[in-house]
C-alpha positions as CSV (number, residue, x, y, z in Angstrom):
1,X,-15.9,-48.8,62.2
2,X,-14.6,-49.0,58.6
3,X,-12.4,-47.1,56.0
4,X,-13.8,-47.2,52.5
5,X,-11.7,-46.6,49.4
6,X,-13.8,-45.2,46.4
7,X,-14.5,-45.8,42.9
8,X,-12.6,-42.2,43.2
9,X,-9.6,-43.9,44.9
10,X,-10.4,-41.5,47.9
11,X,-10.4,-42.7,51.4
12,X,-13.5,-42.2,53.0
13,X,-14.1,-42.7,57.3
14,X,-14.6,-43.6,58.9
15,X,-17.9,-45.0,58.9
16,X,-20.4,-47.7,60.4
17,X,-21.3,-50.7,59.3
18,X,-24.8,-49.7,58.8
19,X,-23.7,-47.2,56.3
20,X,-21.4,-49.5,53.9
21,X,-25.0,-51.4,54.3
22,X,-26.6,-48.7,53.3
23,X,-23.8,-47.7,50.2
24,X,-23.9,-51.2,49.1
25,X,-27.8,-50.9,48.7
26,X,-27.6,-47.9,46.6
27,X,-24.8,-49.2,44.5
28,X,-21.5,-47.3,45.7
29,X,-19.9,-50.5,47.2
30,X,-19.5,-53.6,45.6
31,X,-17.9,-56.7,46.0
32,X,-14.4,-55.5,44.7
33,X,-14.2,-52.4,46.9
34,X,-11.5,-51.5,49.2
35,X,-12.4,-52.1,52.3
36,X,-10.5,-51.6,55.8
37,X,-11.2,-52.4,59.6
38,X,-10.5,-49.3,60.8
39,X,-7.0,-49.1,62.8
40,X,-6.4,-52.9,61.5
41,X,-3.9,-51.4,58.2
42,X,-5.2,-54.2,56.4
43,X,-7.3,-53.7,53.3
44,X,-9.4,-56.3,51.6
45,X,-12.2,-56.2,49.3
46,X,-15.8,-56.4,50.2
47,X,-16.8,-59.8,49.5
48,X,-14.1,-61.1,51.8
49,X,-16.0,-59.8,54.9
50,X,-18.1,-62.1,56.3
51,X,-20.3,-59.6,57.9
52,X,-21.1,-58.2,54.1
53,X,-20.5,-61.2,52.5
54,X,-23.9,-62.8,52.7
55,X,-25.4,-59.3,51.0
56,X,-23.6,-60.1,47.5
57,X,-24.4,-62.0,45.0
58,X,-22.1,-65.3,44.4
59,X,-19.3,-65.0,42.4
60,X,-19.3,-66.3,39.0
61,X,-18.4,-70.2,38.7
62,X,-14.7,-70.4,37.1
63,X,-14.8,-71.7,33.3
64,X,-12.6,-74.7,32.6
65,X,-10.9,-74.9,29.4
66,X,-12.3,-77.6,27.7
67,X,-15.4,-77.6,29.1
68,X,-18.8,-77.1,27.2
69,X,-20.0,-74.1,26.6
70,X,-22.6,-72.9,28.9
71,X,-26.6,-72.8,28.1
72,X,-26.6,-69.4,27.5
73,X,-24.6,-69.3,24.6
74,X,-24.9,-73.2,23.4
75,X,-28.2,-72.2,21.7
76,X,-26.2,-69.3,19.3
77,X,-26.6,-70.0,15.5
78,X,-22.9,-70.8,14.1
79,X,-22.2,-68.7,10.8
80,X,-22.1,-71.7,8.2
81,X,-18.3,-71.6,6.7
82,X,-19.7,-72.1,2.9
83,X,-21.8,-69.0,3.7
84,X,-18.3,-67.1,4.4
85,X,-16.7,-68.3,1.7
86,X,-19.5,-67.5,-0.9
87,X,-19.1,-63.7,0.0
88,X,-15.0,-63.9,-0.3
89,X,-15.5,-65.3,-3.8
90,X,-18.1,-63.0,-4.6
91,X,-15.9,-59.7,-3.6
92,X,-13.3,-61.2,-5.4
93,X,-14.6,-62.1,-8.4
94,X,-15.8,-58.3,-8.7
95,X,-12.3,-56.9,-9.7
96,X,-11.8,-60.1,-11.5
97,X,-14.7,-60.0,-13.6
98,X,-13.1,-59.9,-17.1
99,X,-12.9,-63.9,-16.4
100,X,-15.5,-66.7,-15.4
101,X,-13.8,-68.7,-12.9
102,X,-14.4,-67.1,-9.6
103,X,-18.1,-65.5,-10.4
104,X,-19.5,-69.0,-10.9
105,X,-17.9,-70.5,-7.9
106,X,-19.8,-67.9,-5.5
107,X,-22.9,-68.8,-7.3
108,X,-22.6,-72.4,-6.8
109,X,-21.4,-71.9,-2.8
110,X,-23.9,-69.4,-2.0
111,X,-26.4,-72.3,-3.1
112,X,-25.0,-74.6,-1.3
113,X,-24.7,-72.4,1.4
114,X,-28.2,-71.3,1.3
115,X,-29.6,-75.2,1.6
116,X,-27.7,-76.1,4.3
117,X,-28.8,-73.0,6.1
118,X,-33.0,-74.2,5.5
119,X,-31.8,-77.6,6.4
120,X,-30.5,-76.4,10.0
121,X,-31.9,-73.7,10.9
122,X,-29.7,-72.7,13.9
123,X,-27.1,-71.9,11.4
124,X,-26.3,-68.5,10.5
125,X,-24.8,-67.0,7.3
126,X,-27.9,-66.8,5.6
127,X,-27.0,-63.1,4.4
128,X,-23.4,-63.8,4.1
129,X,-24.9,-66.7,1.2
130,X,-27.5,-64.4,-0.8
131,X,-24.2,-61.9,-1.0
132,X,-22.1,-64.0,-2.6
133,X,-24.4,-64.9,-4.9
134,X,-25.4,-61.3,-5.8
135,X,-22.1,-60.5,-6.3
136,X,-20.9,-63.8,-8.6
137,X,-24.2,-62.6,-10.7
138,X,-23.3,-59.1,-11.0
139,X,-19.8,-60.6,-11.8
140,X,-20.6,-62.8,-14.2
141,X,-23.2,-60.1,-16.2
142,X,-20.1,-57.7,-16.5
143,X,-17.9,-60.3,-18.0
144,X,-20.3,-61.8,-20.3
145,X,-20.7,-57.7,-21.5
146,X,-17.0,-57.3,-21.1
147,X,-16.5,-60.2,-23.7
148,X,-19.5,-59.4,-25.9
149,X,-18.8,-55.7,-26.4
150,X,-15.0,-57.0,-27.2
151,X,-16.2,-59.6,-29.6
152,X,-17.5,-57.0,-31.4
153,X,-15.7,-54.9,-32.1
154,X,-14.0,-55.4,-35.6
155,X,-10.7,-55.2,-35.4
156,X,-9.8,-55.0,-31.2
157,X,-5.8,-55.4,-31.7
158,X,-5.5,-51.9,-32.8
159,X,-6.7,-50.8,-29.2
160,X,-4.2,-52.6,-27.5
161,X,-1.9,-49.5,-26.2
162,X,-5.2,-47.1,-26.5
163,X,-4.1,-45.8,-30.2
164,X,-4.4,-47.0,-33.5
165,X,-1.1,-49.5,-34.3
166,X,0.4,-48.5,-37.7
């Protein structure tokens, strides 16, 4: 006979072994659950009795530091850094559009982010690239109209302070 302790931290027993079979099978029990010889005072958890042991699946294999990473996630597609940067430049050259430096530098990484991407295509980013560029463009138009509208207007040092200097 066994005592159980629940997902409800209630004792329950106690009972036979046949019936933690029987919760384990319908997904009460698992590994990590309390569980108690009954009159022993001892509790353990489930996957430390050998007589429900063999009914669990194996634990997990520990992960060394330093080891490789494991198949299942060795195949996902790294975000390419030039990719990332593109997009910081981009959002920066936004408020910073009165001025050409930063718009054409997200043009130019977003490029070169975008051909390394179709030269490896496990490499992600591929957004991350075509937004920085987008963004250096729409950039670069504003200052370019920024500059032309100030160009032309005659005399622009009378609007420095907003009103006509005297």
């Amino acid at each position: 006979m066994y005592k159980i302790i629940g997902a409800d931290q209630n004792e329950y027993g106690p009972i036979t072994a046949e019936q933690v079979r029987q919760w384990m099978a319908e997904g009460r029990l698992n590994g990590l659950s309390k569980i108690q010889v009954d009159g022993s005072g001892v509790w353990k958890q489930l996957r430390d009795m050998p007589e429900f042991a063999s009914l669990l699946p194996p634990p997990p294999p520990p992960i060394a530091l330093g080891a490789p990473r494991p198949a299942s996630t060795a195949g996902t597609p790294l975000t390419n850094p030039l990719a990332a940067w593109a997009l910081g430049t981009g959002i920066a050259s936004m408020p910073c559009c009165v001025t050409f430096i930063l718009s054409p530098v997200s043009i130019v990484l977003g490029v070169m982010a975008l051909s390394q991407i179709n030269q490896n295509p496990k490499q992600g980013g591929r957004g991350l690239a075509t937004a920085g560029i987008v963004l250096g463009c729409i950039s670069l138009v504003l200052a370019i109209l920024f500059w032309g509208i100030y160009m032309m207007v005659p005399d622009a040092s009378q609007f420095h302070s907003g009103f006509p200097i005297r």
